[in-house]
Structures are given as structure tokens and as C-alpha cells.
N, C-alpha and C positions, 0 to 999 in steps of 0.2 A: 518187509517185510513188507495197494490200491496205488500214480504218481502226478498233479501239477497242483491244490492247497494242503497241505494238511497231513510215515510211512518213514515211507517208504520209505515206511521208507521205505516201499523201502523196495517197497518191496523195498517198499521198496524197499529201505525199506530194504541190499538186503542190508549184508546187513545187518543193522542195529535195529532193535524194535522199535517201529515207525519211524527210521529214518527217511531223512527227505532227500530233495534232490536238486537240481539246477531249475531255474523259475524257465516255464513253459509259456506259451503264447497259442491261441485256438487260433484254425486255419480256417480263413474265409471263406462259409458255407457256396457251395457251386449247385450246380440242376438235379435234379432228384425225383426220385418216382414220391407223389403220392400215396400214404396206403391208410388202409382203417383194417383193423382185425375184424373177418368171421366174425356178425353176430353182436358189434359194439355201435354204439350210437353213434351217426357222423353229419345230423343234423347240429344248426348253426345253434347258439353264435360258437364258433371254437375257438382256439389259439393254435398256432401253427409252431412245431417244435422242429428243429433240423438238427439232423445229427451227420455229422461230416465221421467219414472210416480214416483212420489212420493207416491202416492195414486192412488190404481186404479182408473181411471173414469167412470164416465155411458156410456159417448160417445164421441166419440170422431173424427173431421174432420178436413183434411187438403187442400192448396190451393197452386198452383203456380203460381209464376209472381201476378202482381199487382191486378191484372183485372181476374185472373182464377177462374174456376168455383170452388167451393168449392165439397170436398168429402167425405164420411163416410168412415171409417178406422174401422177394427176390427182389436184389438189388442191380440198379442200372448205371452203374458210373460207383461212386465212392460218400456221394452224399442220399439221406432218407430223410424224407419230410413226413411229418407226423401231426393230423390234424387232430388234438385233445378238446374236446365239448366240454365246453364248461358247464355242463351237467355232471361229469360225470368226478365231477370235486378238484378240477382241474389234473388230475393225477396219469400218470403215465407209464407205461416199462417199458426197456428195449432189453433185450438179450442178444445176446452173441457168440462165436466159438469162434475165437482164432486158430489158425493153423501152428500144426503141434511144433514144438521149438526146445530144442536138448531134451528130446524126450518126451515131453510135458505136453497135452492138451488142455488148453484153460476156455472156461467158458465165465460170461460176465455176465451178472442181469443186474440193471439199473432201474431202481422204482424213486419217481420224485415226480414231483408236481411243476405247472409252469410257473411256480413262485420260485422254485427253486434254478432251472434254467429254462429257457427257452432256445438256446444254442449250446453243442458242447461237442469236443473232439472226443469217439469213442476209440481209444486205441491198446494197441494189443503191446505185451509187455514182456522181457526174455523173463526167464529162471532162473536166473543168477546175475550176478553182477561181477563180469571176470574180464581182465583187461588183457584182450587179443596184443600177438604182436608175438615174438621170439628173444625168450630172454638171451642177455650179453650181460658180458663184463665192463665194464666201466672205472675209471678211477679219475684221478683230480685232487686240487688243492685247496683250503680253507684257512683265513684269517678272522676270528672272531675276536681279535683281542681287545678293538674299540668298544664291546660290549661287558662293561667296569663288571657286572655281576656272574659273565660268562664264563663255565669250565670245560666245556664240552662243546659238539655238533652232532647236528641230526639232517640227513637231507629226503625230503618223500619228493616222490613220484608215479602220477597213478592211483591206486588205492593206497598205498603206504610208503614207509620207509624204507629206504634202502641198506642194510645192512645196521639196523640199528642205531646205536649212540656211538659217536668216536668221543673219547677225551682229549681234552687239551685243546688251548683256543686258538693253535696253529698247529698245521699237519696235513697229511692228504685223509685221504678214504678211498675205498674201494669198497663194490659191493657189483650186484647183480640190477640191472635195469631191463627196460621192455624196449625193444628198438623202436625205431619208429620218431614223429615227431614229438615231442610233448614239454609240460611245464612240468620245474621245479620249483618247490619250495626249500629253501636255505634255512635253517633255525639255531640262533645260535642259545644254548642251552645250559643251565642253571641245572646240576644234576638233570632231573624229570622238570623244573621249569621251563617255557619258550622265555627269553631272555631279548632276545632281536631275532630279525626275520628280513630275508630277500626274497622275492618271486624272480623266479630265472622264466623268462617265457619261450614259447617253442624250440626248444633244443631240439638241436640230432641226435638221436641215440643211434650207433651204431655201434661192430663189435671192437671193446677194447679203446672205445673213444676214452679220451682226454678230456671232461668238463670240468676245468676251474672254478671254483666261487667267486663271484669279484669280494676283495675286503670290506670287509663292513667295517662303516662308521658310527659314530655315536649317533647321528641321526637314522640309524635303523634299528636301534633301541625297542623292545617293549614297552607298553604300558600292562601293570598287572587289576586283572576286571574280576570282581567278586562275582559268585554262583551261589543265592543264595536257596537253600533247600527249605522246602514246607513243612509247616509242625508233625508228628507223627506220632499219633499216641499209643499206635503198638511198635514201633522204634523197627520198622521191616528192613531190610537190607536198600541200600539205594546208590547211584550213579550216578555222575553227569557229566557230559563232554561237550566239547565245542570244538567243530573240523573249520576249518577254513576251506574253499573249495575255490580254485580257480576257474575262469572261463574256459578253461582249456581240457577242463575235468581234474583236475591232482584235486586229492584228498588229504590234507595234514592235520591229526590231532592237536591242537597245543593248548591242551587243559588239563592241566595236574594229576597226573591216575592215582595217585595218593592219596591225597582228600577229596579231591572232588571240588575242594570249592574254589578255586578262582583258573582263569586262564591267560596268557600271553596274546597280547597283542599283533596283529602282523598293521606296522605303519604305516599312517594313510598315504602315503606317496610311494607304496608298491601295492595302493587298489589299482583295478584297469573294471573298465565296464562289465559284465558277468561275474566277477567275484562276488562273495558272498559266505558268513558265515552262518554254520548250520548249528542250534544250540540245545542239546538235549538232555532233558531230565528221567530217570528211571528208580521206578519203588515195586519189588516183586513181592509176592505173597506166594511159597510152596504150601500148596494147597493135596490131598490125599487124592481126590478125584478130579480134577482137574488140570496137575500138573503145576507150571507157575502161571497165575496172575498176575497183571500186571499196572500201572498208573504210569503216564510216559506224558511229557510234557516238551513241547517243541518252539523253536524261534528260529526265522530264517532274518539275517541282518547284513547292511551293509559296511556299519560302523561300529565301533567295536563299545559295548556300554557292560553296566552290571546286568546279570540277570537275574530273576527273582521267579520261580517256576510259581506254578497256580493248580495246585490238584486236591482234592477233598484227603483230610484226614485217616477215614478211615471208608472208604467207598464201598458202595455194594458191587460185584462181580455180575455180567451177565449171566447165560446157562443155558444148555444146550438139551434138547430133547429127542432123543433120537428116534427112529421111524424109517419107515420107507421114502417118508417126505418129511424130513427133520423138522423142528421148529426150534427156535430161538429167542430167550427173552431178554429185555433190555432196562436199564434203569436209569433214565437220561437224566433225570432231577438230582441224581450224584453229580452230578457233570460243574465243576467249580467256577467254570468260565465260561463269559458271556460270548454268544457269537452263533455263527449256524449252525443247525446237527446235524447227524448222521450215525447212521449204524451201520456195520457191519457185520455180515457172515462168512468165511470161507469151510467149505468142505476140501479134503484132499485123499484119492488114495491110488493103491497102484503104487508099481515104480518102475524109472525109464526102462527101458523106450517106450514105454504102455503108462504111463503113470498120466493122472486128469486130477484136473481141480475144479473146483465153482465159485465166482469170487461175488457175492451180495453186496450190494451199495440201497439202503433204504434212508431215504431222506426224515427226518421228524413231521414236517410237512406230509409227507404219502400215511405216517403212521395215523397220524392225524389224533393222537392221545394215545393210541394203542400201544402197548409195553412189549406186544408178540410180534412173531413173525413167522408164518409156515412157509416153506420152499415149495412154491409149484412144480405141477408135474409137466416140464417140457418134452417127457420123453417121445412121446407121440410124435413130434417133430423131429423132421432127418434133419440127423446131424450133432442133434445137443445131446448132454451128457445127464449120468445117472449110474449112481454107482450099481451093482449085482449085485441081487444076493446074496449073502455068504461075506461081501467085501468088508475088510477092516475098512473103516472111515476115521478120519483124524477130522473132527471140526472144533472152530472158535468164534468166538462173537469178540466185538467194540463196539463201543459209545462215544463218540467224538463231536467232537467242540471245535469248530473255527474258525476265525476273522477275517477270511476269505470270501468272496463265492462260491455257493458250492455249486456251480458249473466248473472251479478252476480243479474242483475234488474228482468227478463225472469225468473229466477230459484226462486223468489219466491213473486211472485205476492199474494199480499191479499186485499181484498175487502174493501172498508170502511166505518164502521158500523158507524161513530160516524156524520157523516153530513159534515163534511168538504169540500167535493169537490176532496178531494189527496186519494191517495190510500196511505196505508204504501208501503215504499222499506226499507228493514234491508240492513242496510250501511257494509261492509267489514270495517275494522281497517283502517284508514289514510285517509279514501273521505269525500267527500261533495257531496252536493245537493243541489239545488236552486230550487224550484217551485213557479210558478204562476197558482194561482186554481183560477177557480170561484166558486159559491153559487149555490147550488140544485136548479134545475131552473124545477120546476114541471107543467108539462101537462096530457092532455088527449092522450093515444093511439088511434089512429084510425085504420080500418079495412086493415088486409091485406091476401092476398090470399097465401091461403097455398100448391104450386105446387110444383117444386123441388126446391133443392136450386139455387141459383141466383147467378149471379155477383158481389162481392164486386166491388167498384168503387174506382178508386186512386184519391181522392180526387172529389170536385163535382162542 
């Protein structure tokens, strides 16, 4: 459902709420225009902020200090250099509009100080998470019988499996695949346990191909890892999974959809370098106004260990105020886990081919103790978005927590398509994350005058 610490999950995130994604790397800032906003202080001493475009944008504006007026930036090349006076509390915005993509025009604005980065990649993100390609038939054969506890098989590919569980721990399968190149995960399966596990890497998918399992042996055995869940003292409804994700992108569940609390191992001598497991916790609250809130706790690993989630008992929910220029409040001192903050807003409304979002990234740093947050008016400037009068709006806030950089949060914000309330963040190898979302909390826009742009306010 924002993607590279901390989502997307999930977008990224999408998705699961705040799933994550494959660890990212920023791309070494290049030549850039200078700019200062209309009206901001750009006497010294400063600090010099670079932000490299992933994707060009449509438009693009910048803000200094808390309270600065905001400005339009024409960009020369793919990177913007931004010199922040340390006057003006070191604090900074950039905004953006990517180009519309399945429909969807998304616009980003990033408020954070140079404590928070002083480099970061801002890049634009799809609206789904769907895996191109033409599906085919497929079939093949499987021996699981070296795996003593195993009664069954399962094989994923891509986002999932392919034709579910087959029984019996010899046999073929047939199912539907995506053509093209990609990995397989093999699992050999204990009813709904992983039991043992092969990574099959870059096959051919084509149509009506033949892919065999190689036999498993007792050395591709599981080990089974405890998920241990946090106290709860209104006993809410709760979840937790653990994907394994290969470098290749497959995505395979192999944690218990039953209870929830432990998962299968895939053996460390079918790791290869970008694998990684993704490990998540889920506690909703259906709430009358709000819809569901949510507590979501995250771990991206490379070895397979117990987990143990980290999220407050009984947590206060953010809240949304709606407006021409909504505001949003936050309650970071629920927040259980130690590590960087961050807030989030997304507004969303419309639908394809016309449909727009706004996706907010506010640092704790920029709040600087303030609990609010009003949306400025970028409308004034070509190009950015704002919803009409009259429009239904779906918005949500997050609080988040994590052991990252939050330059690695900044570098790949994506929007979240699935309703959650979280935006995905793709976690880097060894963090966490702790989010408290609320539920799309939808109103009516009302009118706002379209002059230049405005003031962001630090808080309301």
C-alpha cells in the first residue's frame, strides 16, 4: 500500500498493508540547477540538499523552512539541488506530479529536514502491483518424499501459486504460469505447513512447457520459526505472514494461515544474493467512522530467526479533518519502537482514467513536536493536483517507526492502492517498521480559490 525503508508496502505495499519490497539503492546524484523559492532566505550558512528524479515528473516545487512559501522549479537534466539555510530550522519540501500511469495521476510532497537526508532518489511509482507477461499452461513432476513430515506440494511463481496445493509427496501438477523468464519456489508441504523448499531460478516459461522439480532431499528440509504476537488487551482481530521473495521477484507465502504463528523455512543453501524474507504483523480495529484501523509491524531478513512484533497495546489512531485544505493529526508517542519517524497522509479521488492521489511523507524532525499537519495549497502552480468541489475524497494518515534511514523511506514513496490507510515503504535488509494507520475516512471537497500558492502551515 510510500517504497525503499519501511509499505509497501506496498504500496506498496500493494498488497498487503504496508508491505514491503526488494532492498533499493539511491542513484549517484549528477548536475543540477540550483534553486531557492520565491520569497525564502538563501543567505548562508546553508546545506545543500540533492534530490536525483527517478522518472521525470510534470512538475515539480520546492519550499523552505516550515512555513515557506512554496515554488515552481523547472528542472534541467534529472537531478535538483536545494540550498536549505540553516535558519530556517533546517527544514525543507519538494513536491512533485508524476505522469499518470493505469489511470492514476499521483502527486508527492516530501517535508523533512537535512537531519533527516541530505540526498534521496524521488521516484514515481505504478498502481498496482501486477505481473505482465501472457499467461500459459504448464505442467511437471514432483518428488517430496525425502521431506519425513511432507503430504503434499505447492509451487509459486511471481506473485503467487500456481494452482494451489497438489497432495501426495510424488506426482505431477499442472497449473497456469506467466511466460516469460522467472523463478520458482518448490515447497514441499505439511497440509498448509512449508515442510522443505527449492528455489528453481530463471526458468522458461513458455506454452505447455514441461518444468520438473528436481527431488528433494532431506537436506531441503524446513526448519519451523516461531511469530510471536503482542499482548492485546482488547483481544482485536490479528495476522501475520512471512513471504520469502526471491531476487528474481517470486513471492511465496510459507507461514501458517491458520494460526498465524510460526513459518517454514526455505534452506540456507537455496539463498542466492537478493533473496530476502519479508515478515509481517497485522492488528485491525473496525471502527464506525473511519472504517478499519490498523497497527502493522514489519521485518525484512535474510536468515530465517523467530519473530517477535513490537506494537503498543492499545494505540491511539490518527484523524483526519477535512477542508478545502484537509489537516491531519498524529500521535507519534504511541509509536512502541524505537528508531526514525515519520508521518504519513494520502488523499485519493476520482477513478481511472481520471482518477489522482496525494501521497504526504512528514518527517518528526520537520514536525518538530507538532501533532498536526495542514496540506498546502499547491494549486496555484501548473500542473499539481487538488481535488474539486463537490469531489468525494478517501483520505488516511500513519505514524511510523524505523531502523532505517529515513532517506531510504524519501527514496521510494508509493501510493496505496489497496485501502489501507499505510502507504508501502520497501524495507532495506535487517529494519523494521511499526505503523499505526487509520481507515479512509471519506468527505466532500469544498471550494478553494485558485491564487498563487500558499503557506504550508507547521502544524495547525
Amino acid at each position: 500500500m510510500l517504497a525503499a525503508c519501511g509499505g509497501g508496502g506496498g504500496g506498496g505495499g500493494g498488497s498487503i498493508p504496508g508491505g514491503g519490497g526488494a532492498p533499493t539503492t539511491s542513484s549517484p546524484p549528477s548536475s543540477g540547477p540550483t534553486t531557492s523559492p520565491t520569497g525564502a532566505p538563501t543567505t548562508s550558512p546553508s546545506i545543500e540538499v540533492t534530490i536525483t528524479f527517478a522518472t521525470q515528473p510534470q512538475a515539480v516545487a520546492t519550499q523552505l523552512g516550515p512555513s515557506g512559501a512554496w515554488g515552481a522549479v523547472t528542472l534541467s537534466g534529472s537531478t535538483l539541488t536545494l540550498l536549505v539555510p540553516v535558519a530556517t530550522s533546517n527544514a525543507y519540501g519538494v513536491a512533485y506530479v508524476c505522469p499518470a500511469n493505469n489511470g492514476t495521476t499521483q502527486e508527492y510532497i516530501i517535508e523533512a529536514t537535512t537531519l533527516d537526508a541530505t540526498s534521496f532518489t524521488a521516484s514515481c511509482a505504478s498502481t498496482a502491483v501486477t505481473q505482465s507477461g501472457t499467461a500459459v499452461d504448464i505442467q511437471g513432476t514432483y518428488d517430496v518424499e525425502a521431506i519425513t513430515s511432507a503430504n503434499g506440494f505447492k509451487l509459486d511463481q511471481g506473485n503467487g501459486p500456481i494452482n494451489g496445493l497438489f497432495s501426495g509427496t510424488v506426482g505431477t501438477y499442472t497449473g497456469v504460469a506467466t511466460a516469460g523468464t522467472d523463478d520458482f519456489v518448490a515447497l514441499a508441504m505439511d497440509g498448509f505447513d512449508v515442510a522443505g523448499a527449492l528455489v528453481l531460478r530463471g526458468q522458461s516459461v513458455t506454452s505447455g512447457a514441461t518444468i520438473d522439480i528436481p527431488t528433494f532431499t532431506a537436506d531441503d528440509a524446513s526448519t519451523t520459526e516461531s511469530i510471536s504476537f503482542p499482548s492485546d488487551p482488547d483481544q482485536l482481530p490479528e495476522i501475520a505472514t512471512v513471504t520469502y521473495v526471491t531476487a528474481g521477484g517470486t513471492r511465496a507465502v510459507i507461514s501458517d494461515p491458520d494460526t498465524f504463528n510460526s513459518y517454514g523455512s526455505i534452506p540456507s543453501s537455496q539463498y542466492e544474493s537478493g533473496d530476502y524474507y519479508d515478515g509481517a504483523f497485522y492488528r485491525w480495529k473496525v471502527t464506525t467512522t473511519s472504517g478499519t484501523d490498523y497497527v502493522i509491524w514489519e521485518q525484512i531478513f535474510t536468515s530465517a530467526v523467530p519473530l517477535t512484533a513490537n506494537v503498543p497495546g492499545t494505540p491511539s489512531f490518527g484523524s483526519v479533518t477535512a477542508g478545502a485544505l484537509p489537516s491531519f493529526t498524529y500521535d507519534n508517542a504511541d509509536l512502541a519502537s524505537a528508531g526514525n519517524v515519520y508521518d504519513t497522509a494520502v488523499l485519493s479521488w476520482g477513478t481511472t482514467p481520471t482518477a489522482s492521489s496525494i501521497s504526504v511523507f512528514v518527517s518528526a524532525n520537520w514536525l518538530d513536536g507538532e501533532t498536526s499537519y495542514t496540506l498546502g495549497n499547491l494549486s496555484g502552480l501548473s500542473g499539481f493536483l487538488i481535488p474539486s468541489s463537490g469531489e468525494s475524497v478517501g483520505a488516511q494518515t500513519s505514524s511510523n517507526a524505523v531502523t532505517c534511514a529515513l532517506s531510504d523511506v524519501m527514496s521510494g514513496l508509493v501510493v496505496d492502492v489497496a485501502g489501507t490507510g499505510v502507504d508501502e515503504v520497501q524495507l532495506p535488509v535487517g529494519a523494521t517498521r511499526e505503523t499505526i494507520a487509520n481507515g479512509d475516512v471519506n468527505y466532500t471537497a469544498s471550494s478553494l480559490g485558485r491564487g498563487s500558492a500558499q503557506t504550508r502551515h507547521h502544524g495547525t
